[in-house]
N, C-alpha and C positions, 0 to 999 in steps of 0.2 A: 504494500500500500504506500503512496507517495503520498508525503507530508502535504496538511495545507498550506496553500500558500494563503497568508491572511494577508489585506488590507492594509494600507496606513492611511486613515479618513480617506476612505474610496477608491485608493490609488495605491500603484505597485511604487516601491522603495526602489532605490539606485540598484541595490542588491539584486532585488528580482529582474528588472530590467535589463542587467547586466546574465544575469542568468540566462533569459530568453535569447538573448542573441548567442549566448556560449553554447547553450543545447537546441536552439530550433524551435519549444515548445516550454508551457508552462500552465503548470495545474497540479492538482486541483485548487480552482478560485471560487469563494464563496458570494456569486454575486445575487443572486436573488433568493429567498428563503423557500422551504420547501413547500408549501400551503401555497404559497405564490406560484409557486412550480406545477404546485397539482392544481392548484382551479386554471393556469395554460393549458394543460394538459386535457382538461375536461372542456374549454373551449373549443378546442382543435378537436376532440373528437366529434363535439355538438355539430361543429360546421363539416366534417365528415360526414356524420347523419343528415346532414341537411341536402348536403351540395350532390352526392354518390346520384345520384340518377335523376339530376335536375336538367338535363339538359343543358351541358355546358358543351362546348363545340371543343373540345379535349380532355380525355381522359381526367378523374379528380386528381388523380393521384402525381398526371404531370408537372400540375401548379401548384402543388406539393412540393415537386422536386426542384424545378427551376424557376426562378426569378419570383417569389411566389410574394415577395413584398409589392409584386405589380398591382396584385388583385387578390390579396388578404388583409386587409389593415391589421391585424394580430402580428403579422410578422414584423411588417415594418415599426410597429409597436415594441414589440423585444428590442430590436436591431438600434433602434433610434432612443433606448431608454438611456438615460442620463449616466447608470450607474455602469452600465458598460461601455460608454462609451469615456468615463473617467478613467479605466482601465487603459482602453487601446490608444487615448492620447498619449498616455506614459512612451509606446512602441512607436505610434506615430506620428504623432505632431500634434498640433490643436485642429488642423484642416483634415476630415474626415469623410470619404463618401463610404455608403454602403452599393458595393457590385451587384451583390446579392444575396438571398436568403432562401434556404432549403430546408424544409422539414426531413429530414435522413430519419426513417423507421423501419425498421427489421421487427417485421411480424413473430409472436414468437415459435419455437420447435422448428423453426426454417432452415434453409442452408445457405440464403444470400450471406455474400462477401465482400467484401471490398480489398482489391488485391492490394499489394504493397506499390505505391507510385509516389509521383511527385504532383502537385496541385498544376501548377502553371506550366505542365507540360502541353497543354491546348491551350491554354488561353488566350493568348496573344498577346502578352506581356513581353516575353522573353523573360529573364531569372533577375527578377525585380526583390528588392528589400523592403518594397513599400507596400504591401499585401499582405494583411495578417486575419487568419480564419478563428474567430470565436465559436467555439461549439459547447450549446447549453443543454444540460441535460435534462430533461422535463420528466421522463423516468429511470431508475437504476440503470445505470452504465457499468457495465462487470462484468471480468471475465466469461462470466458464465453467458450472458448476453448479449456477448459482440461487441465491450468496450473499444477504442480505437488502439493501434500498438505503432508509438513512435521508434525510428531508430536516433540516438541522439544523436546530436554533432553531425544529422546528415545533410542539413539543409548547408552546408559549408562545398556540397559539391554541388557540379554546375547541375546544367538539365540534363538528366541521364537517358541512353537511348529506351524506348519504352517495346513493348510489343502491346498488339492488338488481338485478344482471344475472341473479342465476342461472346465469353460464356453467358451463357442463359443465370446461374446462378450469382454473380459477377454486378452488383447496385452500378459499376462506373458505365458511361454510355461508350463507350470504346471496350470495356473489360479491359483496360490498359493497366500495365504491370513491365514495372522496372525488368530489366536484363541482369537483376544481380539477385543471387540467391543470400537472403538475409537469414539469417540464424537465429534460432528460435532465444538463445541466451542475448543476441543483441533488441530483441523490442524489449520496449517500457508499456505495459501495462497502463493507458490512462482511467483509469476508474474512477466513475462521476457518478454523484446521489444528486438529488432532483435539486434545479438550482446553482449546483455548480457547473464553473466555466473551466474550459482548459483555449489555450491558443495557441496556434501554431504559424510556423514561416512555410511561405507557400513553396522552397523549395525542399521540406520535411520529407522524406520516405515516412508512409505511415498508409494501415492498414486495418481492415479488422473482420473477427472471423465469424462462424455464424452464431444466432441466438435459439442457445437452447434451453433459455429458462420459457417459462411456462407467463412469462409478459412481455409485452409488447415495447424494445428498446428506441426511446424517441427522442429524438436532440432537433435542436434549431441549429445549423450553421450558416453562418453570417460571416462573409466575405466583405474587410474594410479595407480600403487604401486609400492613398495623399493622389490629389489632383493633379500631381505628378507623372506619375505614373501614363502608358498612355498606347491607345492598339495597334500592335502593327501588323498584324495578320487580315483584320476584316477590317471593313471601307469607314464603319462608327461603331459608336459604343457606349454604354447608357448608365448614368449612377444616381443617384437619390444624394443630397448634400447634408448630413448627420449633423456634423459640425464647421464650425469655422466657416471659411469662404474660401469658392472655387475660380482662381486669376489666371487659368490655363486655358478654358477650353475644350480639354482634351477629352471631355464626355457630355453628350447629352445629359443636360440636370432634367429630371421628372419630380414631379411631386405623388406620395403615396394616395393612395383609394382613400377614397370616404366611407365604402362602403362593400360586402364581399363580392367581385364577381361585376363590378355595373361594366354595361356595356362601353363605356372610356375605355375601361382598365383594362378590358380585354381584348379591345382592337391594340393600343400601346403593348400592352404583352407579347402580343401574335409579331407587331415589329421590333422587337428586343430579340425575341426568341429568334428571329431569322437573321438578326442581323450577328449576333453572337455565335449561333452555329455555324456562319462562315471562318470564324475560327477554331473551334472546336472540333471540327470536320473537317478540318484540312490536311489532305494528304492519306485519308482514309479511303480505304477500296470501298465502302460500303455505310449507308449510316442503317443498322438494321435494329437498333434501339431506340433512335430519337436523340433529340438532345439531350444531357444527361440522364437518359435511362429511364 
């Protein structure tokens, strides 16, 4: 079990900070409490029950998976909450956008995986410093569950050549997985109780395997970076402005839903999701999953 990492009045110490750039990753962080954790938790299922066979013109589960602060205000809710983003100023600056927000759930007794990779090996970044992934746990993250498993000190290498499986049991939309066989004694174990945060550098190796506890493992991840940062794979590219102020450019700024699902939010969705899987899809024989899966 890894130590918490506590707070100093809402915010990571030089120490921690210093840590996160030395290992790639840091957690577990205690940022919203666990009642907190489970009434999310119990919203996001409510709008499961609601949305699952309403008539939405893609799958529920896709806007789930990607960009889903287009056309869920709950997400961009989490994502835009004060107390995380005291955290990721510490790594990032004061100027913060959110890329984007995924509900990541592994049903339970299942075999989904998520192979060993690096984040920003599709993105269209190139191997940027300014991209850090928040992943909140809304239920038990554990071994037993499919917690995530870092390797440390990996994000210190560049963009490794990846392969493309396509497995069916495989959550990434490429099934993409590093060329390097990692050893069961180098992952760290990140294991999260509802509420806490871990984050990582988007050029982390990191993984995780399936859940076979008898509940359903559900985390929010939330993709932030500095206005810096900028695409050079597909033609635009789209961010939501968290904090601070955007003096670049370098992404379409949107403003979050009002409401789940209104027809705005999901014509704007329908043009982020194309416009981003020109790079996410690049150089792929086949997109036989979708954009992130």
């Amino acid at each position: 079990m890894l130590d918490m990492t506590l707070l100093q009045n809402g915010r990571l110490s030089e120490a921690q900070i210093d840590q996160y750039w030395r290992d790639g990753f840091l957690c577990p962080i205690p940022v919203l409490d666990a009642t907190e954790a489970q009434s999310l938790r119990k919203e996001l299922e409510t709008l499961e029950a609601d949305w699952l066979d309403n008539g939405l013109p893609l799958p529920l589960n896709t806007y789930k998976r990607i960009n889903s602060h287009c056309v869920i205000p709950m997400a961009h809710q989490i994502a835009a909450d004060d107390r995380v983003l005291d955290v990721i100023e510490g790594l990032l600056g004061p100027d913060i956008l959110i890329w984007s927000v995924e509900f990541f759930i592994k049903e339970p007794n299942t075999k989904a995986i998520v192979s060993m990779h690096q984040d920003l090996t599709y993105w269209g970044f190139g191997a940027v410093d300014q991209l850090c992934t928040a992943w909140i746990a809304l239920s038990p993250a554990t071994r037993q569950s499919g917690c995530m498993d870092f390797v440390k000190g990996s994000h210190k290498n560049p963009i490794l050549p990846h392969d493309d499986t396509y497995d069916d049991n495989n959550l990434l939309s490429r099934g993409q997985e590093i060329r390097v066989d990692v050893a069961p004694q180098d992952k760290v174990a990140a294991e999260l109780q509802p509420g806490q945060m871990s984050l990582h550098h988007g050029l982390m190796i990191h993984g995780s395997g399936p859940n076979v506890s008898s509940d359903r493992r559900i985390a929010v991840a939330i993709r932030y970076c500095t206005p810096q940062i900028a695409q050079e794979v597909a033609a635009k590219d789209y961010a939501i402005l968290a904090r601070g102020a955007d003096r670049t450019g370098n992404f379409i700024n949107f403003t979050a839903p009002r409401a789940p699902f209104t027809p705005e939010s999901l014509a704007l969705y329908d043009e982020i999701r194309k416009a981003q899987a020109a790079a996410l899809m690049d150089g792929a024989e086949a997109d036989t999953k979708g954009f992130y899966g």
